[in-house]
N, C-alpha and C positions, 0 to 999 in steps of 0.2 A: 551533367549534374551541376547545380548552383552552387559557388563556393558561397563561402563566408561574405565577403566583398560585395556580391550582390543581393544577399537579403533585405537590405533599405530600399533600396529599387522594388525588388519582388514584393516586399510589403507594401509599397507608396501605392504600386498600382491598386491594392486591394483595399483603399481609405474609400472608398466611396462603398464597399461591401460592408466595412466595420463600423460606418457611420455614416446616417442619411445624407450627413451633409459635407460627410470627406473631412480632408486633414491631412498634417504632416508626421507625417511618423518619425520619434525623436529617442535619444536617447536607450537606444539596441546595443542590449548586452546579453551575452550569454550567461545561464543561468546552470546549469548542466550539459554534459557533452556523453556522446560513445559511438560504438560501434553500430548499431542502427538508428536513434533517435536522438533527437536533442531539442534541449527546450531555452527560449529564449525571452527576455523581457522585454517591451519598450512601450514608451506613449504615445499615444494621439493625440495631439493637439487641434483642439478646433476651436473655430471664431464662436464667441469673441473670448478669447484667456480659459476656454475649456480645458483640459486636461484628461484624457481617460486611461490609465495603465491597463493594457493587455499582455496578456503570455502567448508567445506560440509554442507547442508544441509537434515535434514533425518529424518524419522517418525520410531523409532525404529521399529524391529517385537514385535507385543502383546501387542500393542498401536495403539487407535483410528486411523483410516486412514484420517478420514474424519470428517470433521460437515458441516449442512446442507449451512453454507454459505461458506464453503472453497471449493475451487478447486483441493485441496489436490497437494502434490509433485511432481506428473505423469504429469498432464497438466500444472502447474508451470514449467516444464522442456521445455514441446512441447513449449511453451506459448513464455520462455526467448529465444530462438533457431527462431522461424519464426518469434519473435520482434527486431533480433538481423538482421537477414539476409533482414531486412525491410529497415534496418538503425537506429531502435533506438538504443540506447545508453543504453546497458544494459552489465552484465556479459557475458563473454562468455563461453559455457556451454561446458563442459571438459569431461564429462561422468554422464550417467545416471544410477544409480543401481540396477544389476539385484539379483535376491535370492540370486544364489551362493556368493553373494557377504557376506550375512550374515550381512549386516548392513543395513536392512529395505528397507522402501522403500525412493527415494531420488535424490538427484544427487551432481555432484560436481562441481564449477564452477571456474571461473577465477577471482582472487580478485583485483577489481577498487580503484584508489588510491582518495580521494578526501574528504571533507564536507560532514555530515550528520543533524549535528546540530542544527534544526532551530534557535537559536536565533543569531547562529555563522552566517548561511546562512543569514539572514536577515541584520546583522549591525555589521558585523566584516569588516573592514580596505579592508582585504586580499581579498575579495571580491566584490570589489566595482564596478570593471570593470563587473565580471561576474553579475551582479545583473540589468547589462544595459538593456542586450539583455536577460534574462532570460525568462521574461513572455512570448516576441515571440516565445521563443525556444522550450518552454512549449507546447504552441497553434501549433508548427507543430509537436513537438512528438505526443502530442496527434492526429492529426490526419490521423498522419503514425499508429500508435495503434488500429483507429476506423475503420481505411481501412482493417485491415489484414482480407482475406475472409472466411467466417463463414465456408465455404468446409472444410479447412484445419484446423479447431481448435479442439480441444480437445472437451470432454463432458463436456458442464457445465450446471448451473443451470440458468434460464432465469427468469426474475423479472423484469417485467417493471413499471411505476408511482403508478399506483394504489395497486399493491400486494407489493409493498416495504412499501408504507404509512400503508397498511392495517398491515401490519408485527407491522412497528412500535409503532405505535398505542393500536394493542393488547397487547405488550410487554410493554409501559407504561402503563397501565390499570391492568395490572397484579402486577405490581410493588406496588399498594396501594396507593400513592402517591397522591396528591391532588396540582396540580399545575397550576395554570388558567391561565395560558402566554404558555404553552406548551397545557392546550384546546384551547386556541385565536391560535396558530398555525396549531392545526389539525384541527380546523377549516376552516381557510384559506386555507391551502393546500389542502384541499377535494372537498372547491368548485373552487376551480383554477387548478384541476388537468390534467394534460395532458392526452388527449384521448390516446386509446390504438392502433391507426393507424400508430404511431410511428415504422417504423423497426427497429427491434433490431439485435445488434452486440455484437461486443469483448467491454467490457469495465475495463478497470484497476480494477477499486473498490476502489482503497487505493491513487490516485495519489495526492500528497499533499507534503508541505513540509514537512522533516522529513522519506519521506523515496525517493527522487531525492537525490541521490550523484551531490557535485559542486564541482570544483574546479576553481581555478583563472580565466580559459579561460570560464567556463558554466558549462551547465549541463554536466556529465560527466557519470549519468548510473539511471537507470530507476529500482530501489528494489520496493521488494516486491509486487508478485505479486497474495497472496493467495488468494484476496480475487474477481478475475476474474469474469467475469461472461455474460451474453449477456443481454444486455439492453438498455437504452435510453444512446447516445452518450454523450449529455449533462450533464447527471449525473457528469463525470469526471471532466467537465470544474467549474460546480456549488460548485463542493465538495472541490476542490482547493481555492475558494475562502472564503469558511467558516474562518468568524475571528480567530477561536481557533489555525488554520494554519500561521496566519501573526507574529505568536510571539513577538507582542507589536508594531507592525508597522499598526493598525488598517488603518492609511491610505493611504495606499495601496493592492486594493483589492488584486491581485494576489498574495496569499503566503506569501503575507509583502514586497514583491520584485516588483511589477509591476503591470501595470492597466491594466484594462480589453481592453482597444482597441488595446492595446498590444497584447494581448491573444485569443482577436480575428482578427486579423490582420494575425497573426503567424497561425491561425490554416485555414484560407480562405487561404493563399499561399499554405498550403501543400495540397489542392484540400477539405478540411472539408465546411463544411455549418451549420453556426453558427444561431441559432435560442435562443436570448436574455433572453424572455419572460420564455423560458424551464428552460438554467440556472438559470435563477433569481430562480424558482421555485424550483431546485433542491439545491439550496444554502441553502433556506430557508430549506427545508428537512435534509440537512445534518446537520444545525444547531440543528437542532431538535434531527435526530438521537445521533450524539452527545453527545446531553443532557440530551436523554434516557440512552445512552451510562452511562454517568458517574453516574446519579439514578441509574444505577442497581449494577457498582464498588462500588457507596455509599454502598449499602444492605449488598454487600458483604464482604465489608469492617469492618463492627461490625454486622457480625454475632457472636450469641454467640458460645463463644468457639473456634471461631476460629479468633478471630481480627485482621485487616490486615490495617498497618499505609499506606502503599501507595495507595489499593483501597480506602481506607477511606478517604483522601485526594484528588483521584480523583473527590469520588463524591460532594464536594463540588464544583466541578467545574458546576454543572449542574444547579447554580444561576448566573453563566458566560455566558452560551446557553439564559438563559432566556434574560437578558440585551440584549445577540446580537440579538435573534428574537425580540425583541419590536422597539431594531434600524431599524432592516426589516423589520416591518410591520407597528410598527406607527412612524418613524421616525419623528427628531423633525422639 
């Protein structure tokens, strides 16, 4: 397995795949780290005084490829490449990596300049104009992304309303936890749950602020996409608007940036068909997951032995989830 030390190397060789004419790869720094994958920055330089910034992305060899909700690196390639040739606004994908290449599995992509920020995207100055038109712009990405056809997508995992609650569910239950605003929810959402007649598609998983790139004029690129999968379309639209996403602009559902007729507006122009009732349900959901989400960073946060200030800190976020499910379901 390549450490650290030799990814300059392992990239040098790959300048003549990245660019016709080759180059020095400069300045590699890491950009995130973990347990299966990590993503890393640096340039290429080429004559004469070119400069091009690429990212890799890559799941070392003798590291997990996969978990049971990731899409893994392989169809996150297929995925950014036919959402790119769609028109959404993503990376453009530069090379895919094969064994020989000795740096896992992976790819390398073109690096987008712009905002990642939420609370920057939300209410920085610089941004004001882009924050007009954003929630439309949102509502026709997204429905360039639910269009792309299920023939040409990669393998992924399918979950529709009821096996994602059922997940969730078991996963709080398991946790020990004793929290009556998160049973008043799975309550709710169990007898309001969307039948299973629903066709399922491509859906993002992750689309939210925080990982849309802005810059001044909009949206500018469409990150991360591991956690893909085929599902109810609505999911996307519903998960966007979870408060935890608006970064202190609670009133403004979409993102912190925009309102929902906004966002459906935007997503009925790009040819999508917007079913309210679904979102609404799957906001509630996401709020929940969420707040499963941070119950479980809580646990792992002060484990013993191993105490960790930033999960631990999360999980206190999961009496956040609870406030926002009581605003959705008994609001005042």
């Amino acid at each position: 397995m390549p450490q650290d030390t030799a990814l300059p190397t392992l990239l040098q060789a790959l300048a003549g795949e990245l660019s016709a004419g080759g180059g020095e790869v400069q300045n590699l720094h890491r950009l995130s780290g973990g347990a299966s994958q990590d993503t890393w920055a640096f340039d290429l330089a080429m004559a004469p005084g070119a400069v091009r910034p690429l990212v890799l992305r890559r799941t070392p060899p003798g590291t997990a490829q996969r978990s049971g909700s990731n899409a893994g690196l392989e169809a996150e390639a297929v995925l950014i490449a036919l959402a790119g040739a769609a028109g959404v606004p993503v990376p453009p994908l530069v090379l895919r990596l094969r064994a020989e290449h000795g740096l896992g599995q992976g790819f390398v992509m073109g690096h987008l300049s712009g905002e990642t920020l939420g609370r920057r995207i939300v209410s920085d100055p610089r941004f004001a104009q882009a924050r007009q038109g954003l929630a439309r712009r949102c509502g026709q990405v997204l429905a360039q992304i639910h269009a792309l056809p299920r023939a040409r997508l990669p393998a992924l995992r399918e979950a529709n309303a009821a096996g994602e609650l059922a997940h969730c569910r078991d996963w709080h239950r398991s946790l020990g936890a004793a929290r009556p605003v998160f049973a008043l929810a799975l309550r709710w959402l169990a007898e309001h749950c969307p039948d299973d007649s629903v066709a399922l598609g491509l859906v993002h998983g992750d689309f939210r602020t925080g990982n849309l790139m802005v810059d001044e004029a909009g949206l500018a690129g469409v990150l991360d996409w591991e956690l893909a999968h085929l599902g109810d379309a609505m999911q996307d639209l519903g998960w966007l608007c979870v408060n935890s996403w608006r970064f202190g602009r609670a009133e403004l559902p979409v993102g912190g940036f925009g309102r929902l007729d906004e966002l459906f507006a935007g997503y009925a122009e790009a040819g999508g068909r917007v079913d309210p009732a679904r979102v609404h349900w799957w906001q509630v959901f996401g709020t929940l997951h969420w707040g499963v989400i941070c119950e479980s960073m809580g646990q792992a946060g002060t484990a013993a032995g191993q105490p960790q200030m930033e999960k631990a800190a999360i999980g206190r976020r999961a009496s956040e989830a609870e406030i926002d499910l009581l605003q959705l379901l008994a609001p005042r």
